[in-house]
C-alpha positions in Angstrom: 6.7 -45.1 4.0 8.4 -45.9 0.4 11.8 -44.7 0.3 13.1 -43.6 -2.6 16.4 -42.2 -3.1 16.7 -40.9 -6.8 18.6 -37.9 -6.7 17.7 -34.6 -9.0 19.2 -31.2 -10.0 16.8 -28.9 -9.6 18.3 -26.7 -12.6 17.2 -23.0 -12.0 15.6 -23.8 -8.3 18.6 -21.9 -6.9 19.7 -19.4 -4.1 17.6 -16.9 -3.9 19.4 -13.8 -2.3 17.6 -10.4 -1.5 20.2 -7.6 -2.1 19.7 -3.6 -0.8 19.9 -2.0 -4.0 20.9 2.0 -4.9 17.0 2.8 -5.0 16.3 1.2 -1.7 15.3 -1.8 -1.9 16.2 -5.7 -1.6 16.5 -7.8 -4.9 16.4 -10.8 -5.5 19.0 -12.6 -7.3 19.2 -16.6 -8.2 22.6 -17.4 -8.6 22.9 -20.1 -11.0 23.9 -22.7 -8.7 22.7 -26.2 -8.6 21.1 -27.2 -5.9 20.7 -30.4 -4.8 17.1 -31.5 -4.4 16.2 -34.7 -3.2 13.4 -36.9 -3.7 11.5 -39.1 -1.4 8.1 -40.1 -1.3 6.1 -39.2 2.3 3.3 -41.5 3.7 0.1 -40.2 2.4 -3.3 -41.9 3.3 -4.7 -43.3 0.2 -3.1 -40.5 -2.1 -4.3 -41.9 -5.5 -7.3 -43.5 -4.2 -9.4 -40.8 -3.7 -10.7 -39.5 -6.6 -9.6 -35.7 -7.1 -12.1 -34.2 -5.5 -11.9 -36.4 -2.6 -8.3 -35.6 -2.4 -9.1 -31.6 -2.9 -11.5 -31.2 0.1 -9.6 -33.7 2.4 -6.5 -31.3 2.6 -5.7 -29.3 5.3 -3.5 -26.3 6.5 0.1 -26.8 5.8 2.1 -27.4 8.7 5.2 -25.7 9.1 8.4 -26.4 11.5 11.5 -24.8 11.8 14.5 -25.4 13.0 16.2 -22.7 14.6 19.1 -24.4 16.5 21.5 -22.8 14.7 20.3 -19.1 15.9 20.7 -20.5 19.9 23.9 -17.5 20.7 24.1 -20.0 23.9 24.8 -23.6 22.6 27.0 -21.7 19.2 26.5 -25.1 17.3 27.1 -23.3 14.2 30.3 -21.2 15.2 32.1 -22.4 12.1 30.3 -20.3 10.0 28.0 -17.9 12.0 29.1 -14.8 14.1 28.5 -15.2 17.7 31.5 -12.6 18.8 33.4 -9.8 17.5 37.1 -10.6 16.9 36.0 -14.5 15.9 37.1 -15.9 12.7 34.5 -17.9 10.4 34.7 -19.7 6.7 32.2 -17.6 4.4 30.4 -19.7 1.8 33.0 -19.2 -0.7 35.5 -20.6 1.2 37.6 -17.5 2.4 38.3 -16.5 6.2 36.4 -13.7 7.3 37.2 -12.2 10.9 33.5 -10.6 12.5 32.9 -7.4 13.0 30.1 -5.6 15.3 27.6 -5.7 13.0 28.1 -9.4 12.0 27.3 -10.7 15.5 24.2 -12.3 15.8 23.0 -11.4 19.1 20.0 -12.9 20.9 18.3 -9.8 20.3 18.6 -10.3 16.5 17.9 -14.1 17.0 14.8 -13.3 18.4 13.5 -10.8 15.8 14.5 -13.4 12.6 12.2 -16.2 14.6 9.4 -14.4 16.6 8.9 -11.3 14.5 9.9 -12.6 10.7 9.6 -16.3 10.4 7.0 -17.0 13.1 4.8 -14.0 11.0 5.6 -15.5 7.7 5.1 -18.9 8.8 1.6 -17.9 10.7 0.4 -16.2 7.2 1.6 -19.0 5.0 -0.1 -21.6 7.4 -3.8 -20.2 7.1 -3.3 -19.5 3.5 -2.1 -23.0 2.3 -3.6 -26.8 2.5 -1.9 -29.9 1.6 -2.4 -33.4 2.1 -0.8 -34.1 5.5 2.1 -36.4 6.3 1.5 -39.4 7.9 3.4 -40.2 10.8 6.2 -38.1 11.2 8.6 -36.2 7.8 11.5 -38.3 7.3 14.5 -36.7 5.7 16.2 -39.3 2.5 19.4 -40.6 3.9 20.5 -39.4 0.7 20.1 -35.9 2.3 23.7 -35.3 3.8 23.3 -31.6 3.2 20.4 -29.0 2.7 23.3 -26.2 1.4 25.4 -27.3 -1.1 28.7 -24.8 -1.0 31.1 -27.4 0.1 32.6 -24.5 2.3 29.5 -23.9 4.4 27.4 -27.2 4.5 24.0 -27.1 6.1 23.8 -30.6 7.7 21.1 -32.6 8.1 21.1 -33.7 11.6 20.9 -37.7 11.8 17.6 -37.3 14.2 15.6 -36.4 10.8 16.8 -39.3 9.3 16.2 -42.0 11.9 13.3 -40.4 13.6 11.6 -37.5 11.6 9.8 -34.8 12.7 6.1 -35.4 13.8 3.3 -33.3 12.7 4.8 -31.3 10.4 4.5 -30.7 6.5 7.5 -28.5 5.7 10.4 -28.6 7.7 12.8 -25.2 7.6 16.2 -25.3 8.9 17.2 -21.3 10.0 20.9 -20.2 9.8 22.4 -16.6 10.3 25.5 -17.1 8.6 27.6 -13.9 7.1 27.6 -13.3 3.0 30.0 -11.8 1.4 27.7 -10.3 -1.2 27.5 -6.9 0.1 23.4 -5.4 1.4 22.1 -8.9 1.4 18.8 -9.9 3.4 18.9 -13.9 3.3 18.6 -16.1 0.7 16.6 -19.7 0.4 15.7 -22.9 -1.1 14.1 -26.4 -1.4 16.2 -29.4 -0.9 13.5 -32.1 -0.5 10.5 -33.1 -2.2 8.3 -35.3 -2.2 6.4 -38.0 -5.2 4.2 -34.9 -6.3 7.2 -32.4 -6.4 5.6 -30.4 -3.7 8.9 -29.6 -1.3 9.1 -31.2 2.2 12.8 -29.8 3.4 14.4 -26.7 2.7 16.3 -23.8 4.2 16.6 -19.7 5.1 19.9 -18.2 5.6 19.6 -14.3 7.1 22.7 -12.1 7.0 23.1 -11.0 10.7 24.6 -7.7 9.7 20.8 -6.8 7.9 18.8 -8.1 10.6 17.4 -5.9 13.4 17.1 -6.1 16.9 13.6 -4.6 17.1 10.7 -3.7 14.9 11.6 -0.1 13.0 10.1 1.1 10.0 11.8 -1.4 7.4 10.1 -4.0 9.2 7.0 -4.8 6.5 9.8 -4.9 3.7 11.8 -7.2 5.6 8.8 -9.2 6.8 7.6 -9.7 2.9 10.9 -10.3 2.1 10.8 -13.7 4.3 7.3 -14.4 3.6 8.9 -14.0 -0.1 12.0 -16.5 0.4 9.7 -19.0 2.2 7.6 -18.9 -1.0 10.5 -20.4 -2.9 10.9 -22.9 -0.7 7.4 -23.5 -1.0 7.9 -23.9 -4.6 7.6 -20.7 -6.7 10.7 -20.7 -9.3 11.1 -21.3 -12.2 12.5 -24.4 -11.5 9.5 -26.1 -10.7 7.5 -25.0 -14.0 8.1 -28.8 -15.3 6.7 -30.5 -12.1 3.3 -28.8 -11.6 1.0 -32.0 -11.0 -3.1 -32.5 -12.1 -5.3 -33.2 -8.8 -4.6 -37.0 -9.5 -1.0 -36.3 -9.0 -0.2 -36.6 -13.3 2.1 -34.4 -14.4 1.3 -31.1 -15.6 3.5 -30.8 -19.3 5.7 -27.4 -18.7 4.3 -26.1 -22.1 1.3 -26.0 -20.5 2.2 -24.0 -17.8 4.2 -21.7 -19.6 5.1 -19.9 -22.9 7.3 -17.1 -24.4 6.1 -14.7 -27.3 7.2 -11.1 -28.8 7.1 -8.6 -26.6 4.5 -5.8 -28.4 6.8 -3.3 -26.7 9.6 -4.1 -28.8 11.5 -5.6 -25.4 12.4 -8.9 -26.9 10.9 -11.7 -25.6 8.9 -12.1 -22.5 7.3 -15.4 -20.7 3.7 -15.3 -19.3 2.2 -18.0 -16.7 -1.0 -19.4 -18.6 -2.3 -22.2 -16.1 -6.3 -21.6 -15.7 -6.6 -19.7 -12.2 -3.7 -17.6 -12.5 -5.2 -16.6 -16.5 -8.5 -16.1 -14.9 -7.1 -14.3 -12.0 -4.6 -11.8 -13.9 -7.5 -10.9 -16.6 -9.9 -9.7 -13.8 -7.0 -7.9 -12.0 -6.2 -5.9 -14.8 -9.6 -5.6 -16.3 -8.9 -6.9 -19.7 -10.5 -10.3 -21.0 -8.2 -10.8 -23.8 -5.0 -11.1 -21.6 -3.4 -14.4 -22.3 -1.2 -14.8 -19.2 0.2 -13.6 -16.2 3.7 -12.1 -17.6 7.3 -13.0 -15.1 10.4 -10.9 -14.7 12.7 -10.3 -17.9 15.1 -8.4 -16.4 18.1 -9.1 -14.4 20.2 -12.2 -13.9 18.9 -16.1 -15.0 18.1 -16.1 -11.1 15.6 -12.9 -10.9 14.2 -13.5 -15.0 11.7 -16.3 -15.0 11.0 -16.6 -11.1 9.3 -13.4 -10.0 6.2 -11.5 -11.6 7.0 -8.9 -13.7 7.4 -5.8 -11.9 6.3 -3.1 -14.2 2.8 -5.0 -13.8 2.8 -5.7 -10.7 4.4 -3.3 -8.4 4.6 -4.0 -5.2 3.1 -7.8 -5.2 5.8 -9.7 -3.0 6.9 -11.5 -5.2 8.2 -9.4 -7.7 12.1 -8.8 -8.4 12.3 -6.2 -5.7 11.1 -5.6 -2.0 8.5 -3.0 -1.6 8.0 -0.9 1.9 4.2 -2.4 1.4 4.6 -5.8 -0.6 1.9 -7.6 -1.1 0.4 -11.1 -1.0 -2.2 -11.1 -3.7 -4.3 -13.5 -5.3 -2.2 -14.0 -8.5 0.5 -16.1 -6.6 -2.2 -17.5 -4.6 -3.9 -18.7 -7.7 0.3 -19.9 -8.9 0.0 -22.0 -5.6 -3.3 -23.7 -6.7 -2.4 -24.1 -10.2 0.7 -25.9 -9.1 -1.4 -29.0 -7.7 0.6 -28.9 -4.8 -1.6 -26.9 -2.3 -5.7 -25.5 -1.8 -5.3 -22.3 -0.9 -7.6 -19.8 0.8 -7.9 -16.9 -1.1 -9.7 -14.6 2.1 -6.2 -14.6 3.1 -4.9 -12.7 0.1 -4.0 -8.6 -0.1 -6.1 -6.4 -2.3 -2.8 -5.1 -4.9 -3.8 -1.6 -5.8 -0.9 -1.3 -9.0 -2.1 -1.8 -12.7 -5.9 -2.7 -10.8 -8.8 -2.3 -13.7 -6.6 0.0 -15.6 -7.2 -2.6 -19.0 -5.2 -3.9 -21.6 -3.9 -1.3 -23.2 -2.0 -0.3 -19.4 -0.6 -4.1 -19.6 0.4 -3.9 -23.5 2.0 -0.7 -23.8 4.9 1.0 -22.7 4.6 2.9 -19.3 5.0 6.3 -21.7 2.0 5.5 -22.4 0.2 4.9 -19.3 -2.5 7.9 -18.2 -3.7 6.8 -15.0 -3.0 9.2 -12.5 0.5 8.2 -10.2 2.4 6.0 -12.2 4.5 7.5 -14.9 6.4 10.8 -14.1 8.9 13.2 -16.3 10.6 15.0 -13.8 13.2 14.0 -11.1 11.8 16.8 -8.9 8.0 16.1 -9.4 6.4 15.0 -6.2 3.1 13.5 -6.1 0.9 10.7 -4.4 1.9 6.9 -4.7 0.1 4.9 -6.3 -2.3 3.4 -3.9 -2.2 6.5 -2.3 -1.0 5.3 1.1 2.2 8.5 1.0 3.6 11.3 -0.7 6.2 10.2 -3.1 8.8 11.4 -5.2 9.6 10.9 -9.2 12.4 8.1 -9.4 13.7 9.4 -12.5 17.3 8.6 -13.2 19.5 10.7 -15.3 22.9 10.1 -16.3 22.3 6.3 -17.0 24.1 5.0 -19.7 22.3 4.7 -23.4 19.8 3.0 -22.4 18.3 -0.1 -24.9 16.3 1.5 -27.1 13.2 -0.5 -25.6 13.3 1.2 -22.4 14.1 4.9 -23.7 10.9 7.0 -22.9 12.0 10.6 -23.7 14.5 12.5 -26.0 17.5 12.1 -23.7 18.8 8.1 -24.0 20.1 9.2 -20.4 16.7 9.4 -19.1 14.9 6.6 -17.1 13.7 5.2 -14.1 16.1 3.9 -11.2 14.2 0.3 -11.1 15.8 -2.2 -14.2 13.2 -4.1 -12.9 10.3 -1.8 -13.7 12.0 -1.8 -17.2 13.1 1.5 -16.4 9.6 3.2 -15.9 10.0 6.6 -14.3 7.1 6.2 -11.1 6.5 7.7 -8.1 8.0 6.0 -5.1 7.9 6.2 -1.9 10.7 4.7 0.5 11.4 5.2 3.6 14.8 6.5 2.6 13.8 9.3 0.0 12.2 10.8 3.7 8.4 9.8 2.1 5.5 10.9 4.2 3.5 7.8 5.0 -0.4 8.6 5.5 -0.3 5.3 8.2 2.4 7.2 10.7 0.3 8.3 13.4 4.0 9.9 14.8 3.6 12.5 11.6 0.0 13.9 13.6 0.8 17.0 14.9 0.0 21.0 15.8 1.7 21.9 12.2 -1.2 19.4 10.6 -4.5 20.8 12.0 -4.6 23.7 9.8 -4.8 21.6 6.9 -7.6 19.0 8.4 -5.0 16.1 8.0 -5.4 13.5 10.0 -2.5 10.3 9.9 -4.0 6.8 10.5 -3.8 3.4 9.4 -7.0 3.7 7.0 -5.3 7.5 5.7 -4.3 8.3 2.1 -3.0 10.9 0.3 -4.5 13.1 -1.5 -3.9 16.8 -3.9 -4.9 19.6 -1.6 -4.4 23.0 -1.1 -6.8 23.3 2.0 -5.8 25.6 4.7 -8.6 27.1 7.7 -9.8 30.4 7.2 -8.6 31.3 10.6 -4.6 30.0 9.4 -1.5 32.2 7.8 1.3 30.6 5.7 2.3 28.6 2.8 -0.8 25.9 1.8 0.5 22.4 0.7 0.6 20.5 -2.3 -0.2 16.8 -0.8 -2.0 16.1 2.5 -3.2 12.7 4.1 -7.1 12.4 5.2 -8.7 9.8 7.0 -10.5 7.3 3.8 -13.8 4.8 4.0 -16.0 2.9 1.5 -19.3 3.0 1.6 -19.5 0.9 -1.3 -17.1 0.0 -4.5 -17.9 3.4 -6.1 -18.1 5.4 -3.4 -15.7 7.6 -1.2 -15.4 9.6 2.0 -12.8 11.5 3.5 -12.1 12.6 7.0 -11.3 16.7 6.7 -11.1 18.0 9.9 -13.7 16.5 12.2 -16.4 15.6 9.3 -16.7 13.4 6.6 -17.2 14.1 3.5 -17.9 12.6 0.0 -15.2 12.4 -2.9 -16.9 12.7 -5.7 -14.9 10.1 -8.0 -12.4 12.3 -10.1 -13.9 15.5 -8.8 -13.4 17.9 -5.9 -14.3 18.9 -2.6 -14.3 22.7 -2.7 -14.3 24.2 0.9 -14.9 22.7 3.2 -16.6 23.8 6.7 -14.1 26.0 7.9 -11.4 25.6 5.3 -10.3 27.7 2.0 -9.5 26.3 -0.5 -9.8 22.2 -2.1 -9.0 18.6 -2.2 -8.9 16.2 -5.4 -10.6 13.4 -5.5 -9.0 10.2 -7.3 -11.0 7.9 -9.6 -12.8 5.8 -7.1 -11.8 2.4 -8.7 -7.9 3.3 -6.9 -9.0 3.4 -3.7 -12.7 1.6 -3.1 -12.6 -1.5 -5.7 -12.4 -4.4 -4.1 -12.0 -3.6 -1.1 -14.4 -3.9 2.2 -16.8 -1.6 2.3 -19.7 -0.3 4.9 -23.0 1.5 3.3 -24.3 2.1 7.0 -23.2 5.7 6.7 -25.5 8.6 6.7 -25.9 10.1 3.5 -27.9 13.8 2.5 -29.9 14.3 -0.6 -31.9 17.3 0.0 -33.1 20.1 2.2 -36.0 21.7 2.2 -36.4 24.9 2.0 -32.5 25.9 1.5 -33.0 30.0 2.3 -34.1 31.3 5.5 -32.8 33.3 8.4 -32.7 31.8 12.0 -35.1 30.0 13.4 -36.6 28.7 10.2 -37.9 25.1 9.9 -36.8 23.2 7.3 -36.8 19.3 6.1 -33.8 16.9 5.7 -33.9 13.8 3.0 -31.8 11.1 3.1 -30.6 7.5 4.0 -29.3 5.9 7.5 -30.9 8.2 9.8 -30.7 7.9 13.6 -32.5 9.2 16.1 -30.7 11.7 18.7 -27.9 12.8 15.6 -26.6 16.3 16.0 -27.9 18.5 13.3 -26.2 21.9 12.5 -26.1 24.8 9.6 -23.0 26.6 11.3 -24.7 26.4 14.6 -26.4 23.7 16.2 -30.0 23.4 15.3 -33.1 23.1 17.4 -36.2 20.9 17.8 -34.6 18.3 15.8 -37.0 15.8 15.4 -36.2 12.0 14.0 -39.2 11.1 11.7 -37.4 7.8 9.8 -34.8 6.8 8.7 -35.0 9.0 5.6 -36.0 12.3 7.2 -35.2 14.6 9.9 -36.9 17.7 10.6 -34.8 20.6 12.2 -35.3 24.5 13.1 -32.1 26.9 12.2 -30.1 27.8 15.3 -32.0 31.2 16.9 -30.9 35.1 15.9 -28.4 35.3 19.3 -26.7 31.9 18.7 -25.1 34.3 15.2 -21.7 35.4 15.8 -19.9 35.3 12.5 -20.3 38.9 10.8 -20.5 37.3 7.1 -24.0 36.0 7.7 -25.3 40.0 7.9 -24.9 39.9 3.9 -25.9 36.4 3.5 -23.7 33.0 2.8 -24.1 29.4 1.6 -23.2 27.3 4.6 -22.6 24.0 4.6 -25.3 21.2 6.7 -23.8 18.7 8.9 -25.4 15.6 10.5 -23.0 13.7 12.8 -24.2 10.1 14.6 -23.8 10.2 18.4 -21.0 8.7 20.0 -19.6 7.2 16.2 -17.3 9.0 14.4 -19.8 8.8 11.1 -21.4 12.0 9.7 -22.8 13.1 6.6 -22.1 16.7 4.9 -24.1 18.6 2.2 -22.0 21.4 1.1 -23.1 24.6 0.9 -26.7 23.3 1.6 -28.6 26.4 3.3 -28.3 30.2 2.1 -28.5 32.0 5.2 -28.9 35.8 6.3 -28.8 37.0 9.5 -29.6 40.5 11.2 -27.8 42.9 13.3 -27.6 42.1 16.8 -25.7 42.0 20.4 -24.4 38.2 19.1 -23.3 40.1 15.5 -21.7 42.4 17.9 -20.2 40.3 19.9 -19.1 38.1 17.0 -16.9 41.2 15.7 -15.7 42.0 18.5 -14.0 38.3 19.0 -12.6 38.7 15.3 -11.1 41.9 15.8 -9.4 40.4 19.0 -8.4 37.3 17.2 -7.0 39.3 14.4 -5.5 42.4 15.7 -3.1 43.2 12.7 -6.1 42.2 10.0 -8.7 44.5 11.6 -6.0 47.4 12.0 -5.1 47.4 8.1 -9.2 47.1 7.8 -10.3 49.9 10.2 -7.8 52.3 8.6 -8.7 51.9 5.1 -12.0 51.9 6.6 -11.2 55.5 7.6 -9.4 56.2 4.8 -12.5 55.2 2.2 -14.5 57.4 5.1 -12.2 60.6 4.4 -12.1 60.5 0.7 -15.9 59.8 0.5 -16.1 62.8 3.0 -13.7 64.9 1.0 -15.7 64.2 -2.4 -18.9 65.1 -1.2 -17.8 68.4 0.4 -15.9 69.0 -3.1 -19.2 68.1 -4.6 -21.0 70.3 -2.4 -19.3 73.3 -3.2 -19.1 72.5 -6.9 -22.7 72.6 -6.6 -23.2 75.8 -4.7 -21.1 77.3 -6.9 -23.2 76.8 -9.8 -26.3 77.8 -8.0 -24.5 81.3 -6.6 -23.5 81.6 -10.8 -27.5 81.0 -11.9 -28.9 83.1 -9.2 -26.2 85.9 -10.3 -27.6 85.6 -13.7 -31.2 85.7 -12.9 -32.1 82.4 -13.4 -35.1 81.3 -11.0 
């Protein structure tokens, strides 16, 4: 292995910390500190004597250690500067004494959750996603390398072993600490301290602050999870730091000012930078629909640390690595495509998230101020508004700010320079959030499914969204609401269906589902492209086109068209239907249910009702609304059927029956008063003479 011990300052590749902010999140800070990053070339087999694409297809899945030692609340190794025990006294990375409190302690619980439940789950994802060229032998650490923190309070020491022996099979060793830090609401914070002859880093470090880690899995545990997967991605090399050491497949350098530029910003916010390397151009154009787009824009906002290292957030939402932590951040092609650009990794993009913000919506949703912006969930004017989250997955709430304080003139979107959004990071776009601490209704909680939900048809599942509704069954009193989760599928990129109830039916794209089975009232459909673009899809459902005839009475035979027919599926208008008989897979042919299978008293003056066929033993079915005018005749089931709804409805059928009786009376009264107006007048005529 050639050894070579030149040591560089990795300028801006700094601490990294992830801070619980007044909106609810974790940000991410660098502090500009430099970091001591150490070069030392790693035994590659024949690295420049394959040709590129030689090199390319020989790589393999990145192989990650860690080294946890320093979490072991047994051996203590670190008890200097980590909290094993209320009452004990540690040095803090800026050199004061600080005595430990309760929630300081890291306790094997809260050991455990950092390794098996954050890193392990960060390391597994980053593992099948990422492909170097392997280390040889075992990872040497430069002997240069005393320590992988450089506060000269808190040092991070290599251990000698690393030096002398190395660590066999690995790619990227992580050393873990749990040390206290004294900003307040911090996560962890990260960094490379190794690389190796192609820049791509070899050694680095995570520090967690025990007092924001938990002992189990609760509901912050996705942000805190992409918060992890988010530090390990600096280590891995996303910073801006590392814009001047992107490498060709050949290993040649990559000049910076071809990876990135600056330019006016057409919203009048100063300057901005943009990532312009080929996949990530290629990559943020067909995200955003909009072929002109001449890179992928980074953070502006915030400190030399958070600027220039993240994505900008008003773009791209809740991507993980954006300024912010998400409760759903995600891990989406455009830093995959940063990770192949850089020439330090292949990456496999199967293993990428489909990120819903700012997808197709065009240039003119990039280019322009979020004022601006008219797709449906994004931009709010009210404080007090509530409405669906973007991607639809809860009900969220306007984060419209205020009393801030004159806001720049760039970020003022209404009258009052007061007024803006509670994310600097977002460049002060008012949009609906959801967090788990503004009490949001997630569509995923299945603990949310209950009695108070099943006269609205909701359902709350992991495949759930939200939608606009103001359903409520027929059969149901009470106050109808605004925003409702239903169970969602694909059947392809254009096309929805929703779960109301127990049947599924199709969301027209921007249009409405107006009453449904046995509900009052309707549900608004989003523009497909939110919800079904890009994302998997199954066009084995059965689908409806016609029915032949469509009027009748029971008992009559009719004709089904469509697509995906089975034989045995359950066939009903209202009722079940008999002598169903499969012919293919495009038709069916059914009878109406018989006169006494009639119990509802609204089919004796005719109604449209609604044809169902459901697939046996799958929860798949296909609805045509208001399919098949029917009209029934009196009869003991008609009877029967009224009988039950007065039962059901006691106080309904009392206010019914007596203006029943009162409409009786009065008709009574006028036609007696009629009566005897008339016989009056025919007493006066005969009186007269008149024949």
């Amino acid at each position: 292995m050639l050894l070579m011990h030149n040591l560089i300052l990795s300028r801006l590749f700094v601490l990294i910390l992830f801070v619980y902010s007044t909106i609810g999140h974790y940000d991410c800070i660098h502090d500009e500190i430099v970091i001591k990053s150490e070069r030392l070339s790693m035994n590659y087999t024949n690295l420049h004597a394959r040709t590129a694409e030689e090199r390319q297809s020989s790589r393999l899945p990145i192989r990650i250690v860690l080294d946890t030692s320093r979490l072991d609340t047994n051996a203590r190794s670190d008890a200097s500067y980590t909290c094993y025990s209320v009452g004990q006294t540690i040095t803090t990375q800026d050199g004061t004494s600080y005595k430990c409190g309760d929630e300081d302690v890291l306790t094997a619980a809260k050991s455990a959750f950092a390794v098996d439940n954050l890193l392990q789950a960060a390391v597994d994802r980053i593992e099948k996603t990422l492909s170097v060229d392997r280390v040889s032998g075992n990872l040497m650490a430069s002997n240069g390398l005393t320590n992988c923190y450089s506060s000269s309070f808190t040092p991070l020491t290599v251990p000698t072993k690393y030096k002398t022996t190395g660590q066999p099979d690995c790619d990227l060793l992580v050393f873990v600490t749990a040390r206290h830090i004294t900003v307040p609401n911090v996560l962890a914070f990260a960094s490379e301290c190794q690389h190796d002859q192609i820049n791509r880093a070899t050694i680095g470090f995570i520090n967690f602050d025990p007092a924001s880690l938990d002992s189990q899995i609760s509901d912050t545990y996705p942000t805190k999870l992409g918060a992890t997967t988010h530090e390990l991605s600096h280590v891995l090399g996303y910073s801006s730091g590392k814009f001047d050491q992107f490498v060709n497949p050949d290993g040649s350098s990559i000049p910076q000012s071809s990876v990135v530029f600056s330019q006016t910003s057409p919203r009048g916010d100063g300057v901005i930078t943009k990532i312009k390397t080929p996949i990530v151009l290629e990559t943020v154009r067909r995200h955003f629909n909009c072929s002109t787009l001449d890179g992928a824009e980074i953070e502006n906002q915030g400190s030399n640390g958070t600027a220039y290292s993240h994505w900008e957030k008003r773009l791209f939402g809740n991507e993980y690595l954006v300024g912010t932590t998400t409760d759903s951040p995600q891990l989406s092609n455009v830093t995959l495509a940063y990770f192949q650009d850089s020439g330090w990794y292949n990456v496999d993009y199967s293993q990428a998230d489909t990120l819903r913000w700012g997808y197709g919506l065009g240039c003119d949703w990039v280019n322009n101020k979020c004022s601006q912006w008219t797709a449906e969930n994004y931009f709010c004017s009210s404080d007090k508004a509530t409405s669906c989250n973007f991607d639809r997955t809860a009900q969220a709430t306007c984060n419209l700010v205020t009393d801030w304080n004159n806001l720049d003139k760039a970020y003022q979107y209404f009258p009052d320079s007061s007024w803006g959004g509670a994310d600097l990071y977002s460049d002060y776009c008012p949009y609906y959030q959801s967090t788990r601490t503004n009490g949001a209704v997630y569509c995923a909680d299945t603990q949310n499914q209950g009695s108070t939900y099943i006269n609205t048809g909701e359902n709350f599942c992991a495949t759930c969204k939200c939608f606009s509704t103001n359903l409520v069954a027929n059969s149901a009193s009470g106050t109808m609401a605004s925003l409702g989760c239903y169970n969602t599928t694909c059947v392809s990129q254009s096309a929805l269906k929703i779960k109301i109830g127990s049947f599924w039916y199709d969301c027209p794209q921007s249009g409405k589902i107006n009453e449904p089975g046995v509900y009052a009232g309707q549900i608004t459909c989003p523009s497909t492209n939110v919800l079904c673009a890009g994302s998997l899809t199954d066009n084995s459902w059965p689908a409806i086109t016609s029915i032949d005839p469509s009027r009748g009475g029971p008992s009559t035979s009719f004709t089904i068209k469509g697509r995906n027919f089975k034989e045995g599926m359950i066939v009903a208008v209202d009722e079940p239907c008999a002598d169903c008989k499969f012919v293919d897979s495009q038709t069916y042919t059914c009878n109406i249910a018989p006169q006494k299978s009639f119990t509802n008293p609204k089919h004796l003056l005719g109604s449209y009702i609604d044809l169902t066929m459901v697939y046996p033993n799958e929860d798949k079915s296909a609805v045509l609304l208001k399919a098949f005018y029917l009209k029934v005749t009196f009869s003991d089931g008609i009877i029967g059927g009224l009988g039950g709804w007065i039962s059901s409805n006691p106080v309904i059928a009392t206010i019914v029956i007596i203006i029943a009786v009162i409409g009786a009376c009065v008709g009574c009264y006028c036609c007696f008063r009629e009566f005897k107006r008339a016989r009056g007048l025919g007493e006066q005529r005969y009186n007269r003479g008149e024949r």
